[in-house]
Structures are given as structure tokens and as C-alpha cells.
C-alpha positions as CSV (number, residue, x, y, z in Angstrom):
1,X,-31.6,20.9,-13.7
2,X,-34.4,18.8,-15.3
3,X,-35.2,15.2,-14.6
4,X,-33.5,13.9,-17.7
5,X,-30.3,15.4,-16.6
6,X,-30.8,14.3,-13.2
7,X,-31.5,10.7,-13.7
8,X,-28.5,10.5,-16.0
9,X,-25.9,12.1,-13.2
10,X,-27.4,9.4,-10.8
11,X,-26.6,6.8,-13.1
12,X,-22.9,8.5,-13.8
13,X,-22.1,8.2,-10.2
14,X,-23.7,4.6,-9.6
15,X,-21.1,3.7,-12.5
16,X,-18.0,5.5,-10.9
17,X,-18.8,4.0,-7.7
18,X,-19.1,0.6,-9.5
19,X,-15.9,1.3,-11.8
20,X,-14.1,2.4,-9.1
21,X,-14.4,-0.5,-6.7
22,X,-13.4,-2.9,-9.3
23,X,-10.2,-0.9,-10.1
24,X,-9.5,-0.9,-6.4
25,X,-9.9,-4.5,-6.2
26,X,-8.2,-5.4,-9.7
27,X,-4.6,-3.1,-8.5
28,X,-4.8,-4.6,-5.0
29,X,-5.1,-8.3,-6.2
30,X,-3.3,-8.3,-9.4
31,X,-6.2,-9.6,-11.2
32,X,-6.3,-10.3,-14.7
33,X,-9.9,-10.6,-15.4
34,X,-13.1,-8.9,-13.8
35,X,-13.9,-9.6,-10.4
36,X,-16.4,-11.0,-10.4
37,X,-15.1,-13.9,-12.6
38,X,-12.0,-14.7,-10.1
39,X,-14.5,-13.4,-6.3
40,X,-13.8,-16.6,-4.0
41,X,-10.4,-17.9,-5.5
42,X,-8.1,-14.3,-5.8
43,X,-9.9,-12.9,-3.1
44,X,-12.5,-13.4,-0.5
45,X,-16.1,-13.2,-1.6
46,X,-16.9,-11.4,1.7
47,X,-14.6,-8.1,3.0
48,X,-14.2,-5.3,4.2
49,X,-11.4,-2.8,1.8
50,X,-10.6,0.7,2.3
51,X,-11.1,3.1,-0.8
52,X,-10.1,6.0,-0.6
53,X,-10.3,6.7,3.0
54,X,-13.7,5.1,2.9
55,X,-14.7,1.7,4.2
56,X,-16.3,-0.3,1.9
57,X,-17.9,-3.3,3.3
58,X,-18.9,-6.2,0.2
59,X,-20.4,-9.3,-0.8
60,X,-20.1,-11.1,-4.1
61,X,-23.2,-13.2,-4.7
62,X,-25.2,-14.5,-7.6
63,X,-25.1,-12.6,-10.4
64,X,-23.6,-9.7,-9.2
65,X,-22.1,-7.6,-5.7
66,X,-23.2,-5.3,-3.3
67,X,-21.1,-2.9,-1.3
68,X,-21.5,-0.1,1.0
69,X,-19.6,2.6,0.5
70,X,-20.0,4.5,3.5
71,X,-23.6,4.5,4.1
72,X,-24.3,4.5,0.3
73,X,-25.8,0.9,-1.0
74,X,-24.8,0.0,-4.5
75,X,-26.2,-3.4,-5.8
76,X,-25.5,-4.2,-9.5
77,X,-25.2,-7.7,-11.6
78,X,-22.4,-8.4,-14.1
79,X,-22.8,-9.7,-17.8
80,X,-19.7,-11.1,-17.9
81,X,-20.5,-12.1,-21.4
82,X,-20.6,-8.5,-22.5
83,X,-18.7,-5.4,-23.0
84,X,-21.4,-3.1,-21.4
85,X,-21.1,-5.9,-18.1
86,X,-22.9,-3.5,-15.5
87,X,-27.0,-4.5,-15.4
88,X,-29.1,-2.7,-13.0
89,X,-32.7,-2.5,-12.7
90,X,-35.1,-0.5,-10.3
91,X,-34.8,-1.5,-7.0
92,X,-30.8,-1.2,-6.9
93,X,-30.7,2.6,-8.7
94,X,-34.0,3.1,-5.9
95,X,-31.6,2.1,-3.2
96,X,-28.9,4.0,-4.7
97,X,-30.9,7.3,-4.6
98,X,-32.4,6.7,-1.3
99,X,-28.9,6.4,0.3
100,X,-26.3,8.5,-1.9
101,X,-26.8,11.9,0.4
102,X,-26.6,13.8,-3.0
103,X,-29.7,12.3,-4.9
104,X,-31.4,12.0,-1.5
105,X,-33.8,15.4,-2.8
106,X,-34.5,13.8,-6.2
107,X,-38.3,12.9,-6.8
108,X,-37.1,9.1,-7.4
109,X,-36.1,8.9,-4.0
110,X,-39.6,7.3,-3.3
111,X,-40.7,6.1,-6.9
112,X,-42.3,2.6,-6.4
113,X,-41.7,-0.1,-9.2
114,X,-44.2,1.0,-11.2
115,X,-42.5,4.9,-11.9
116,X,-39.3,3.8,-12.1
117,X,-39.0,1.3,-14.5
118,X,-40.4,4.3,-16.9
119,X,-37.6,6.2,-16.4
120,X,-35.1,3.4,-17.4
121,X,-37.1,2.9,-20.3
122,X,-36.4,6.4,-21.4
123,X,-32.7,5.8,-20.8
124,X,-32.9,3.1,-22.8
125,X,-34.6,4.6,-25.8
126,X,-31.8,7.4,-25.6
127,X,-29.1,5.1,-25.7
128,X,-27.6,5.9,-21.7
129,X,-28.9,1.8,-21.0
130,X,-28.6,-1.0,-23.9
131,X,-31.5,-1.8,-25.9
132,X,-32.5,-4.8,-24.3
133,X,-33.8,-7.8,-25.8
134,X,-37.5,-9.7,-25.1
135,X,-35.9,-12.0,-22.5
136,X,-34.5,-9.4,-20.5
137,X,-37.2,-7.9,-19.0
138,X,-36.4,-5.4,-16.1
139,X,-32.7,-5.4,-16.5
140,X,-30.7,-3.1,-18.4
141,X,-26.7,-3.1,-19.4
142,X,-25.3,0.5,-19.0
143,X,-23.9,1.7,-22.2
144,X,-20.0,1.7,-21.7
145,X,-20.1,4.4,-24.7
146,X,-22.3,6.3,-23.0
147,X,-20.3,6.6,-19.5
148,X,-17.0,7.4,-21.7
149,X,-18.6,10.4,-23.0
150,X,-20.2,11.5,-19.9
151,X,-16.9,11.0,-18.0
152,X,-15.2,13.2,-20.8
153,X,-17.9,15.6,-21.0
154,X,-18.8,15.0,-24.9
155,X,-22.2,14.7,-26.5
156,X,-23.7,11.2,-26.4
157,X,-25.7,10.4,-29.2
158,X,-26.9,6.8,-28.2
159,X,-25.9,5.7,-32.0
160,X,-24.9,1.9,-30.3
161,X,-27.5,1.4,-28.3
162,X,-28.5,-1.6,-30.5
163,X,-24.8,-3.0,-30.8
164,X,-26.1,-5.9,-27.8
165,X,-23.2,-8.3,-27.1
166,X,-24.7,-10.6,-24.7
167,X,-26.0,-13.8,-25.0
């Protein structure tokens, strides 16, 4: 498998993880907007919730959350202005890598700041991460288009990479 492929299964599974805890918590609470809009008033900010026979320990703050699942570390800021709402940047997909026991192998396990941000560049020129505009420096929005069609196996062209919703 090369590193293009690589990088873009790590980002597929940061995603699910992502996706998946926010449909946890949006069935178990009712919501009826993201969670990070509603975090502190529908339910605690702070907490532990099983998913899928898996502890998940959490904490909404900022911009954004960061959960455990297991011994895997996911940190990721919202755009809650924005269709394509996940941002990431190095140091969170870094993390990711370092602590998700199947990307442990990868060569970006140890990539400093400098190598990584590279690599999101090149997802962003394919159209797997938003173009991104001046102001947003080292934070990219994951391409919503681009996780359907990786979910259901299709060819990903990138062709709305430019389509930038966000304020």
C-alpha cells in the first residue's frame, strides 16, 4: 500500500471515529442539532459513554472535543458554520497515528510539524481536505464528499474541493 493510500485510510478512520461518537451522543440525547452546538445544556461537557462496548472518556472545549476511545486519542475542531464541520490539523491526525494500534507502523507516526503539514497539503490539492482559504492557515475541513465516497467505496474525484462554506 503506498503513502497516498495510507494517509487517506488514516483519515477515513479518524472521521468514523469522529462520526460515530456524534451519532452515539445525538441517539442517546435526542439532539436535534450537532453536539457541539447543544455540549453543556443537553448533556454534560465532561463524561464518560460507552460505545460499542468501548469506554470513551470526553471533553468538549473550545472549538472542538477530544475523546479517548480506548487508548486511541482523537482531537478535532468543529465549523459549525459549515457543511464539511470536522477541521483537523497536524498535531491531532499525529496523535491519532501515534495511538490508533493500526497506523502505529506508518512512517507519520513520528513526522514532526514540519513533514506533516506537507502531507495535508497534498490531501488538500486532491480534494480529501477543503481548499482552504489565506486565513486558515494550518487547519483543514475534511471533505464530507470525499468520506461518502470512501465509505461507499466509489472513485473520489475532488471536483468540490473549492465549494468552501465557511465563514
Amino acid at each position: 500500500m503506498d503513502q497516498a493510500t495510507d494517509i487517506e485510510k488514516v483519515l477515513f478512520s479518524f472521521t468514523h471515529y469522529v462520526k460515530r461518537f456524534h451519532e452515539h451522543l445525538v441517539a442517546k440525547y435526542q439532539l436535534t442539532d450537532i453536539p457541539y452546538n447543544v455540549q453543556g445544556r443537553e448533556f454534560p461537557k465532561t463524561g464518560i459513554e460507552n460505545i460499542d462496548d468501548v469506554d470513551v472518556e470526553y471533553q468538549f472545549h473550545g472549538g472542538g472535543c477530544t475523546f479517548k476511545w480506548g487508548n486511541i486519542e482523537i482531537n478535532y475542531n468543529i465549523d459549525a458554520s459549515s457543511v464539511h464541520g470536522i477541521t483537523i490539523s497536524c498535531y491531532p491526525i499525529e496523535k491519532f497515528i501515534q495511538t490508533a494500534p493500526q497506523f502505529k507502523h506508518l512512517p507519520y507516526a513520528n513526522y514532526s510539524y514540519d513533514e506533516m503539514q506537507p502531507v495535508l497539503e497534498s490531501l488538500e490539492k486532491k480534494g480529501v481536505l477543503m481548499s482552504r482559504k489565506p486565513s486558515d492557515l494550518g487547519s483543514f475541513h475534511i471533505n464530507e464528499v470525499w468520506y461518502d465516497s470512501y465509505k461507499a467505496g466509489k472513485i473520489f474525484t475532488g471536483s468540490n474541493k473549492d465549494e468552501i462554506d465557511w465563514l
